[in-house]
PDB file of N, CA, C and O in Angstrom:
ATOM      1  N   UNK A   1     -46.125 -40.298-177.787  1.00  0.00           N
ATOM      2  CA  UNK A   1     -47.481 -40.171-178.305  1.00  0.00           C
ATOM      3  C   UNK A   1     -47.464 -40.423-179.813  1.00  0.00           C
ATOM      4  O   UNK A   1     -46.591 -39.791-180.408  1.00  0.00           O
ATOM      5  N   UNK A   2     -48.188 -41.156-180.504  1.00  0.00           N
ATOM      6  CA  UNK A   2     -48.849 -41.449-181.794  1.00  0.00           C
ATOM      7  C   UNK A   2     -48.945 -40.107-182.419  1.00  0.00           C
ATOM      8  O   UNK A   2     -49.064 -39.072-181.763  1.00  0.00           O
ATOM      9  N   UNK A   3     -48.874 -40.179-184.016  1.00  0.00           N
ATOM     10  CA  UNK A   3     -48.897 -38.965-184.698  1.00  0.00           C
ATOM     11  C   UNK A   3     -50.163 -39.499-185.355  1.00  0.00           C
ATOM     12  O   UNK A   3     -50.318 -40.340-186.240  1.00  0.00           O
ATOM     13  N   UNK A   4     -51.279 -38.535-184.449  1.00  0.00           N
ATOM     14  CA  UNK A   4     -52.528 -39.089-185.832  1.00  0.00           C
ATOM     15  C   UNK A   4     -52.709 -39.104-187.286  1.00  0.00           C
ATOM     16  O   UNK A   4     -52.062 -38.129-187.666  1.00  0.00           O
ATOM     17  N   UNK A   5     -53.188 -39.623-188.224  1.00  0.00           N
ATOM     18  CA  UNK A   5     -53.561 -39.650-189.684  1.00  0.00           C
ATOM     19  C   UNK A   5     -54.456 -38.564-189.856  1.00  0.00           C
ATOM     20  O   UNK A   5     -55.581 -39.036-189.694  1.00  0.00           O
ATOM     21  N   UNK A   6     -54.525 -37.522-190.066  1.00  0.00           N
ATOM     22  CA  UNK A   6     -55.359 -36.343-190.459  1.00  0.00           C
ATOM     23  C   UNK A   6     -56.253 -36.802-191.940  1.00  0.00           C
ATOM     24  O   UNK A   6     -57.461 -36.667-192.132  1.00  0.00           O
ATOM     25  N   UNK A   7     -55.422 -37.265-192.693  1.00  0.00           N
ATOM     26  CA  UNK A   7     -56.237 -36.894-194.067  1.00  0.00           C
ATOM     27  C   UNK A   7     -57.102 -37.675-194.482  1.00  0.00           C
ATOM     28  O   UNK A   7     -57.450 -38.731-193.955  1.00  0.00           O
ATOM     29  N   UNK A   8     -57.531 -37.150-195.539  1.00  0.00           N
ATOM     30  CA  UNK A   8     -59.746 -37.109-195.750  1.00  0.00           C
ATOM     31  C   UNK A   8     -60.300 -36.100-194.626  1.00  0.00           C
ATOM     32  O   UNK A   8     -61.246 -35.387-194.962  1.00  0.00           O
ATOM     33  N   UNK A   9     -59.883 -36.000-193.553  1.00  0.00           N
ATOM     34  CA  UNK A   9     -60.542 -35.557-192.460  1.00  0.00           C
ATOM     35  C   UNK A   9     -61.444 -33.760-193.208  1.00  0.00           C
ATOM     36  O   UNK A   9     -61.166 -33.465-194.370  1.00  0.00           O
ATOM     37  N   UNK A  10     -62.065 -33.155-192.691  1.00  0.00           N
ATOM     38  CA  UNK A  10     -62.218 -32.017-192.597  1.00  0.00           C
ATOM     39  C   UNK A  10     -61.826 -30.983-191.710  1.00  0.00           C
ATOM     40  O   UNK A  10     -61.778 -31.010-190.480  1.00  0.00           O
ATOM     41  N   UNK A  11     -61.495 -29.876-192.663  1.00  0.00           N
ATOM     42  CA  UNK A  11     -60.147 -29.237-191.267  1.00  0.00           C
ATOM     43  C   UNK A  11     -61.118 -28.698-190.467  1.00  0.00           C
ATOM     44  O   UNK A  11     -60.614 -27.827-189.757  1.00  0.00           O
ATOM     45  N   UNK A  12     -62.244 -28.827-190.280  1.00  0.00           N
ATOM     46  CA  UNK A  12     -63.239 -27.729-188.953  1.00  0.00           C
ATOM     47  C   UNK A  12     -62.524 -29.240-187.762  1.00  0.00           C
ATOM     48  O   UNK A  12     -61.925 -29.070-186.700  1.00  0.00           O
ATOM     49  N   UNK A  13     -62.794 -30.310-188.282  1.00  0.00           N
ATOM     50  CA  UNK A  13     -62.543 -31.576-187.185  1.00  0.00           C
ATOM     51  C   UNK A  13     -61.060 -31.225-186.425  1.00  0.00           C
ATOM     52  O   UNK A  13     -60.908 -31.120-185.208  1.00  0.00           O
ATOM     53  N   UNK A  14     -59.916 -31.059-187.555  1.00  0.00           N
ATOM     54  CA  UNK A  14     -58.782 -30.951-187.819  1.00  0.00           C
ATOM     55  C   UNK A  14     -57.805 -29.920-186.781  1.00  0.00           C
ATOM     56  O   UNK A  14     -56.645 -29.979-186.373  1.00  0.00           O
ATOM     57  N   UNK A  15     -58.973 -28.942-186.604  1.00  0.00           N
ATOM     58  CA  UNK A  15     -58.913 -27.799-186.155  1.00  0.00           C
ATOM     59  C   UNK A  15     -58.883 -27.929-184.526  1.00  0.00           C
ATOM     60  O   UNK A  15     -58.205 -27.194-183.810  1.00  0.00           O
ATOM     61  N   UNK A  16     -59.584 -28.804-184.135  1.00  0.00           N
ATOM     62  CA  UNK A  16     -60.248 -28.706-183.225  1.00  0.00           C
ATOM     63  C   UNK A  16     -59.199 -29.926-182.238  1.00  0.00           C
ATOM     64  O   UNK A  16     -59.113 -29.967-181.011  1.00  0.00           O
ATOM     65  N   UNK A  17     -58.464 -30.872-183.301  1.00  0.00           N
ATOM     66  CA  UNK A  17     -57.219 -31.662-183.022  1.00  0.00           C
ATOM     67  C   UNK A  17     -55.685 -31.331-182.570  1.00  0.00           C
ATOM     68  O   UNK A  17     -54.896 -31.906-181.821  1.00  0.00           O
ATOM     69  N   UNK A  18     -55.617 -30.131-183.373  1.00  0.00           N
ATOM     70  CA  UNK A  18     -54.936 -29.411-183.342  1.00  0.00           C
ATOM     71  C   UNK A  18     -54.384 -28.235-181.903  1.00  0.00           C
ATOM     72  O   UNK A  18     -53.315 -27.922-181.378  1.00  0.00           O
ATOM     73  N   UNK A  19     -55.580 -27.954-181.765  1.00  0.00           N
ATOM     74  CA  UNK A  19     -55.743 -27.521-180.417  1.00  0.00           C
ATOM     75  C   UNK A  19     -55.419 -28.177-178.847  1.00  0.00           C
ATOM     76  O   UNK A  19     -55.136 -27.629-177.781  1.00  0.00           O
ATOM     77  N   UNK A  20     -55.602 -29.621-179.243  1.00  0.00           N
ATOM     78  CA  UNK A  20     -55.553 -30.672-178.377  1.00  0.00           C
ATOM     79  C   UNK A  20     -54.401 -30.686-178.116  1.00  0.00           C
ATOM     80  O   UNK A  20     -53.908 -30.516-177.001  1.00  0.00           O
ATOM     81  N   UNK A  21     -53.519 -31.016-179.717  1.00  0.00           N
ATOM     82  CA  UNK A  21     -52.848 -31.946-179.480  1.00  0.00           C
ATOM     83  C   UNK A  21     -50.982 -30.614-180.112  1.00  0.00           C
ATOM     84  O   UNK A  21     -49.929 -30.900-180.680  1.00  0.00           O
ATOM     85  N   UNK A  22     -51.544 -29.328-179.578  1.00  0.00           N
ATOM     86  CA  UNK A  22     -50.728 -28.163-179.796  1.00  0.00           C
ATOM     87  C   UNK A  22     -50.045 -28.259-178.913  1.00  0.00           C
ATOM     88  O   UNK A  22     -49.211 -27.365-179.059  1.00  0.00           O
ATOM     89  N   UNK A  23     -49.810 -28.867-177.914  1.00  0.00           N
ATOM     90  CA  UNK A  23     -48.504 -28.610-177.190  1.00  0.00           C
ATOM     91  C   UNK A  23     -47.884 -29.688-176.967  1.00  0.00           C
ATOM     92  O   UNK A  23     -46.934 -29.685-176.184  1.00  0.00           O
ATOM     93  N   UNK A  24     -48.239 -30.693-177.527  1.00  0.00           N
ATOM     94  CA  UNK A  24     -47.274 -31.829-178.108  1.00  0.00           C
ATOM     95  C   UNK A  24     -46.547 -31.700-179.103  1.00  0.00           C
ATOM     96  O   UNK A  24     -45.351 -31.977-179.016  1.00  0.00           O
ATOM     97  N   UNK A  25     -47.243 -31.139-180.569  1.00  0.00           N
ATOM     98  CA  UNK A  25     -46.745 -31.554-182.042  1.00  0.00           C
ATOM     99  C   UNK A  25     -47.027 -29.871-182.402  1.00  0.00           C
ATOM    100  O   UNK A  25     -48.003 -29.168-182.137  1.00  0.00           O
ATOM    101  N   UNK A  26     -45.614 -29.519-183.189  1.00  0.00           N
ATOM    102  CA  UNK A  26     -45.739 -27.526-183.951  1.00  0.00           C
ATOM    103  C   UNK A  26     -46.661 -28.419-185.146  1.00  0.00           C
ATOM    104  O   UNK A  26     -46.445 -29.575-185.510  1.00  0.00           O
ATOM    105  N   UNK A  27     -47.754 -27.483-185.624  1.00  0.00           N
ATOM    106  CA  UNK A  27     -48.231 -27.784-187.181  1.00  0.00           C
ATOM    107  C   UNK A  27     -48.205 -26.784-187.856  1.00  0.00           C
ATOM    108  O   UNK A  27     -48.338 -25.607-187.519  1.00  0.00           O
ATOM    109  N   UNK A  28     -47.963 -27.419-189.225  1.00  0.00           N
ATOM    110  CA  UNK A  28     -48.049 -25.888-190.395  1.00  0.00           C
ATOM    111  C   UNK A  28     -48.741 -26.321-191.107  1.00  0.00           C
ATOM    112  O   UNK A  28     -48.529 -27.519-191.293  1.00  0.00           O
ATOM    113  N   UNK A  29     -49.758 -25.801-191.804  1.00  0.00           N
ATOM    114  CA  UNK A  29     -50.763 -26.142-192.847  1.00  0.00           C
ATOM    115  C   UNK A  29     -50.595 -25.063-193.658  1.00  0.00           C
ATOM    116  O   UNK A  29     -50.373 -23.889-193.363  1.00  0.00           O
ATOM    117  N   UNK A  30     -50.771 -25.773-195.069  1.00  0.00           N
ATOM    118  CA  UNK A  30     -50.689 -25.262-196.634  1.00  0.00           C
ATOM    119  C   UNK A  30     -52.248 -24.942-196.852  1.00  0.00           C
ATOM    120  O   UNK A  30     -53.200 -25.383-196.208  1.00  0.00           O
ATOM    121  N   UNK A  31     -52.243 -23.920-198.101  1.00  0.00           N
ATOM    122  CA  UNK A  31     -53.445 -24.561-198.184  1.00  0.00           C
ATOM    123  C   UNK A  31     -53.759 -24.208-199.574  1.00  0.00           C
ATOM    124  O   UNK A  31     -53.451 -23.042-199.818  1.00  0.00           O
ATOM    125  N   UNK A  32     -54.276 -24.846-200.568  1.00  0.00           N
ATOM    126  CA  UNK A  32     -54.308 -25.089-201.831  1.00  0.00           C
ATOM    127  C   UNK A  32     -56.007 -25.301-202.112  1.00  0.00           C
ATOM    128  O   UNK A  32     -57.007 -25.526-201.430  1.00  0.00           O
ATOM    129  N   UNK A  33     -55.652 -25.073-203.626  1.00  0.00           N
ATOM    130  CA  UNK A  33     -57.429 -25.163-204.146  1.00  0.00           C
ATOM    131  C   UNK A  33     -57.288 -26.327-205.055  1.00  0.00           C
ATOM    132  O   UNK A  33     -56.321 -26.539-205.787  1.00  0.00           O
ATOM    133  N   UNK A  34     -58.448 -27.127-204.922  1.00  0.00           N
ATOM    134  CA  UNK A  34     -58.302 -27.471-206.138  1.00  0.00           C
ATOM    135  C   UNK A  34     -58.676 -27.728-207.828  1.00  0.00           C
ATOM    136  O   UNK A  34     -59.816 -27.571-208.266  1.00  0.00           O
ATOM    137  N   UNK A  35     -57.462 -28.163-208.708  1.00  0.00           N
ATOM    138  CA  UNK A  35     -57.384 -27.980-210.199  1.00  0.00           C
ATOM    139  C   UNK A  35     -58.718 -28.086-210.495  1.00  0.00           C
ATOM    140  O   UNK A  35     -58.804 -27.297-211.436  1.00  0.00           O
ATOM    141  N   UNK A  36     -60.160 -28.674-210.269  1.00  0.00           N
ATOM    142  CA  UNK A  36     -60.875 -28.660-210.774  1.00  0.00           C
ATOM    143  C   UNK A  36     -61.795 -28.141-210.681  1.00  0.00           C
ATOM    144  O   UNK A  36     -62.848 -28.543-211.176  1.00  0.00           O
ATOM    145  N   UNK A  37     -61.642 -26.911-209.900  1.00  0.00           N
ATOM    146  CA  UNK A  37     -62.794 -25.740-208.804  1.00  0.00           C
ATOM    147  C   UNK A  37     -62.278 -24.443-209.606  1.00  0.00           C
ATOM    148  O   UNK A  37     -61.276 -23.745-209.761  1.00  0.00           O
ATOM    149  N   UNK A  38     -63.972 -24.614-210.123  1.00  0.00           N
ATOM    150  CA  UNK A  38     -64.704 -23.353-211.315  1.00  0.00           C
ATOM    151  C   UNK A  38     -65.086 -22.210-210.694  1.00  0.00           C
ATOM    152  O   UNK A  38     -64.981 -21.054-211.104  1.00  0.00           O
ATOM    153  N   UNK A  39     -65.836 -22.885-209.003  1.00  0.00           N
ATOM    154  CA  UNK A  39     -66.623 -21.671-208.463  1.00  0.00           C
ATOM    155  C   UNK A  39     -65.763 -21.458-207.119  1.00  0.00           C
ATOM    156  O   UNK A  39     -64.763 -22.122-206.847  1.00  0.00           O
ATOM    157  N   UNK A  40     -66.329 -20.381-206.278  1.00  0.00           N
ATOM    158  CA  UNK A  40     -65.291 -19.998-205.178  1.00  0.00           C
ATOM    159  C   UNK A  40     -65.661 -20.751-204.109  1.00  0.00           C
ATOM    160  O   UNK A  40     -66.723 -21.343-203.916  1.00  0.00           O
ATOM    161  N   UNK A  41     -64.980 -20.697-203.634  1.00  0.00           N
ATOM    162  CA  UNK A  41     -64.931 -22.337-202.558  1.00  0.00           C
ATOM    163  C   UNK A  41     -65.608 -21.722-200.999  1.00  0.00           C
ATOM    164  O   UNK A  41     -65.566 -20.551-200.623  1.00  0.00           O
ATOM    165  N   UNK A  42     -66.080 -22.627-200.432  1.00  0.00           N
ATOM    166  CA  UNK A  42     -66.598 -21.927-199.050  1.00  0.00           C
ATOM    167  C   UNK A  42     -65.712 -23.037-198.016  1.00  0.00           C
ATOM    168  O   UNK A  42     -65.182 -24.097-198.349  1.00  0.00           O
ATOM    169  N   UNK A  43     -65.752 -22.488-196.862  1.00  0.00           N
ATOM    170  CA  UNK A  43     -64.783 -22.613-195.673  1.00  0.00           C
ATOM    171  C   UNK A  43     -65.357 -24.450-195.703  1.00  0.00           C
ATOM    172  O   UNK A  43     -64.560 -25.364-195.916  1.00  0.00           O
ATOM    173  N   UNK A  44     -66.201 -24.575-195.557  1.00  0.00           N
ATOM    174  CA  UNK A  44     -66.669 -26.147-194.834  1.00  0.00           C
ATOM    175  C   UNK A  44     -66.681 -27.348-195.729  1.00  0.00           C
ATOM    176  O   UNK A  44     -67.248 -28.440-195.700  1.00  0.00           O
ATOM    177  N   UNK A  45     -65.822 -26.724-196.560  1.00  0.00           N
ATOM    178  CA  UNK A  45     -66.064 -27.921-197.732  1.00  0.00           C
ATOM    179  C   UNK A  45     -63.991 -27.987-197.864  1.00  0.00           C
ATOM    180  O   UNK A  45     -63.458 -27.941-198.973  1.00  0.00           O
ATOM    181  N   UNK A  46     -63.323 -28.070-196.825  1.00  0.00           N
ATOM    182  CA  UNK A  46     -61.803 -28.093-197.121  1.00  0.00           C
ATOM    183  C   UNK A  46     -61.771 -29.673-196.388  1.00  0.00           C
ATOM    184  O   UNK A  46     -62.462 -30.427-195.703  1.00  0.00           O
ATOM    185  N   UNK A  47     -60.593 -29.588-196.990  1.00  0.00           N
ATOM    186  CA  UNK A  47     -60.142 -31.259-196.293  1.00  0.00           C
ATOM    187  C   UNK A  47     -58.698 -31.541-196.257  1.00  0.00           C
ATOM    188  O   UNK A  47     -58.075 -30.764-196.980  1.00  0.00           O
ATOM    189  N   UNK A  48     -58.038 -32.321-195.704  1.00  0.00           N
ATOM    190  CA  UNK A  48     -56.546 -32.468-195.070  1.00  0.00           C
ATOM    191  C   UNK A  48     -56.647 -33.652-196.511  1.00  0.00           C
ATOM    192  O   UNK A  48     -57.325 -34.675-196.610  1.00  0.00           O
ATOM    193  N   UNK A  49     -55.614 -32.971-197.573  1.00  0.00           N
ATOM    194  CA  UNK A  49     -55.110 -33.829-198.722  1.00  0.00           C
ATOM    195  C   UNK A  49     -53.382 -34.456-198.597  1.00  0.00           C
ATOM    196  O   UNK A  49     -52.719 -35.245-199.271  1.00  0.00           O
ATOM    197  N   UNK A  50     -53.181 -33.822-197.652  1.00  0.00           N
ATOM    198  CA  UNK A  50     -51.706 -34.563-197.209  1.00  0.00           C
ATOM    199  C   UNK A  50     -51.057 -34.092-196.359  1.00  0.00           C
ATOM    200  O   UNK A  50     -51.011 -32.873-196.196  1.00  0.00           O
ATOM    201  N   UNK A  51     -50.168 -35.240-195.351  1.00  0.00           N
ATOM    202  CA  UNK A  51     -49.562 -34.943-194.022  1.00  0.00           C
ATOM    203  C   UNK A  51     -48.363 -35.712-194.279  1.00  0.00           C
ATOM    204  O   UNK A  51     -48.133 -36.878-194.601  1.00  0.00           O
ATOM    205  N   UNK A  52     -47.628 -34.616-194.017  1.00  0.00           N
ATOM    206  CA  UNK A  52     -46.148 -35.198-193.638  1.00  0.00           C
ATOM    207  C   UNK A  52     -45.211 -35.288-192.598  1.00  0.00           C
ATOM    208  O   UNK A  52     -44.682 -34.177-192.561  1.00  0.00           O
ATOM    209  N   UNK A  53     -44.797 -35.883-191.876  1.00  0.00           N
ATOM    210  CA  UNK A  53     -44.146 -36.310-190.194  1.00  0.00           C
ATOM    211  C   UNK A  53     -42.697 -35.508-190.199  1.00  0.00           C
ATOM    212  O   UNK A  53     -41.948 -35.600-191.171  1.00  0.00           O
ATOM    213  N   UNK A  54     -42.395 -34.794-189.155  1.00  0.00           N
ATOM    214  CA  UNK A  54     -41.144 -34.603-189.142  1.00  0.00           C
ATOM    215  C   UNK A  54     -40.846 -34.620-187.798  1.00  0.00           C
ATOM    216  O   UNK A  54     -41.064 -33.503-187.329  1.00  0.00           O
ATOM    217  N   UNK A  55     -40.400 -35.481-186.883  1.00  0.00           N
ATOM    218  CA  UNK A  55     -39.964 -35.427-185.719  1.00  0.00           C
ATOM    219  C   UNK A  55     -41.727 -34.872-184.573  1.00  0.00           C
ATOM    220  O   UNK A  55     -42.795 -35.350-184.189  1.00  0.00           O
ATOM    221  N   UNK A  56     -41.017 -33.757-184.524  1.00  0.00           N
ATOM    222  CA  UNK A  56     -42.670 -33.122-183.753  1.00  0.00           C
ATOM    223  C   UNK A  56     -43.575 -32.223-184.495  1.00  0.00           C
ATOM    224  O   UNK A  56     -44.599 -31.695-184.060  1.00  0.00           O
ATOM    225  N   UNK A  57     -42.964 -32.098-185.899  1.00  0.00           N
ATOM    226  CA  UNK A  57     -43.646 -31.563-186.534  1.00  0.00           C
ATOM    227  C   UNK A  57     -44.920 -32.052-187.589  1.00  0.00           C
ATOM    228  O   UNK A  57     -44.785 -32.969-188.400  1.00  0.00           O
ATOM    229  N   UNK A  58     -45.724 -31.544-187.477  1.00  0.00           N
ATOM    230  CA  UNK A  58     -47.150 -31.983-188.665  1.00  0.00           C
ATOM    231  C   UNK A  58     -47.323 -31.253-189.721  1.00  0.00           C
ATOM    232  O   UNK A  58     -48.196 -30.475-189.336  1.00  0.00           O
ATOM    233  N   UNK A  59     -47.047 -30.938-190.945  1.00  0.00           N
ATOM    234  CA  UNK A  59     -47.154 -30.437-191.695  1.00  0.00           C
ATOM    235  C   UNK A  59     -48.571 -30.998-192.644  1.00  0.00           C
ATOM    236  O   UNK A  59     -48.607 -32.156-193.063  1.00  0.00           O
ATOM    237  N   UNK A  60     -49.546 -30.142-192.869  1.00  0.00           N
ATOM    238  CA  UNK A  60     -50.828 -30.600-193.484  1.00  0.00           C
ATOM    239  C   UNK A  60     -51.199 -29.939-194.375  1.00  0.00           C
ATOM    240  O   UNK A  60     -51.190 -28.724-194.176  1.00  0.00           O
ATOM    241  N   UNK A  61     -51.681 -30.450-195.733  1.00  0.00           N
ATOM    242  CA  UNK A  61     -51.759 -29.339-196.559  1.00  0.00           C
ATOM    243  C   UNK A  61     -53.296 -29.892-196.896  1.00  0.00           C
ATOM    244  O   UNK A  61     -53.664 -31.054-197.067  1.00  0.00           O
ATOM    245  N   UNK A  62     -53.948 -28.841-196.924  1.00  0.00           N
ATOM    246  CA  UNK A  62     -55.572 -28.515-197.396  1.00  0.00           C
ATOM    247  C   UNK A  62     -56.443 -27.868-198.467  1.00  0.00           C
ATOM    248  O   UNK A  62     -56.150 -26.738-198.858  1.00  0.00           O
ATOM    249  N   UNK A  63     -57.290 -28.388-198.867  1.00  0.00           N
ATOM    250  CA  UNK A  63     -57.416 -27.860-200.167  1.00  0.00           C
ATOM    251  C   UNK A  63     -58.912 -27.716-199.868  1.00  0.00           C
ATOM    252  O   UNK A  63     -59.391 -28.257-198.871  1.00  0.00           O
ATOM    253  N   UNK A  64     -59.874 -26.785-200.964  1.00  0.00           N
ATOM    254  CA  UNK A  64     -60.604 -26.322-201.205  1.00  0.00           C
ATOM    255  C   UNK A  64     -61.722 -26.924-202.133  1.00  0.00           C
ATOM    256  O   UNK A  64     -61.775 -26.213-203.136  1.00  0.00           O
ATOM    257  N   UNK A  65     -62.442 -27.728-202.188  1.00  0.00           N
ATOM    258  CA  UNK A  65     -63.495 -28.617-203.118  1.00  0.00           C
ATOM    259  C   UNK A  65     -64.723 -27.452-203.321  1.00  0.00           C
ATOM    260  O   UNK A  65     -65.728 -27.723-203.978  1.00  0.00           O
TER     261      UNK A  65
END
C-alpha cells in the first residue's frame, strides 16, 4: 500500500485517515505552534507541516495557525 502525502492537509481530515488507514501504518504526531501566533490557537485551524516515512511508520508533525 502507498504512503499517502498528508501535508497542507488539515488534521480534522487527517484524523479521520488515520483511522482508516491504522492498521496498516503506527503514526505519531508532534505538535507545534507556530513562531508567528500572538493569539491562542483554536483546534480547526491546525495543519500537517511535515511527514516523515519510516518503513510502516508515519510520523506527522502539526502546528497551530
Amino acid at each position: 500500500m502507498e504512503i499517502p502525502d498528508l501535508v497542507g492537509i488539515r488534521f480534522e481530515e487527517v484524523s479521520k485517515n488515520i483511522e482508516c488507514l491504522g492498521e496498516t501504518f503506527n503514526f505519531s504526531i508532534k505538535e507545534t505552534l507556530s513562531p508567528f501566533m500572538k493569539k491562542e490557537y483554536k483546534k480547526n485551524e491546525c495543519r500537517v507541516v511535515r511527514q516523515q516515512n519510516y518503513d510502516n511508520t508515519i510520523v506527522i508533525t502539526v502546528s497551530y495557525f
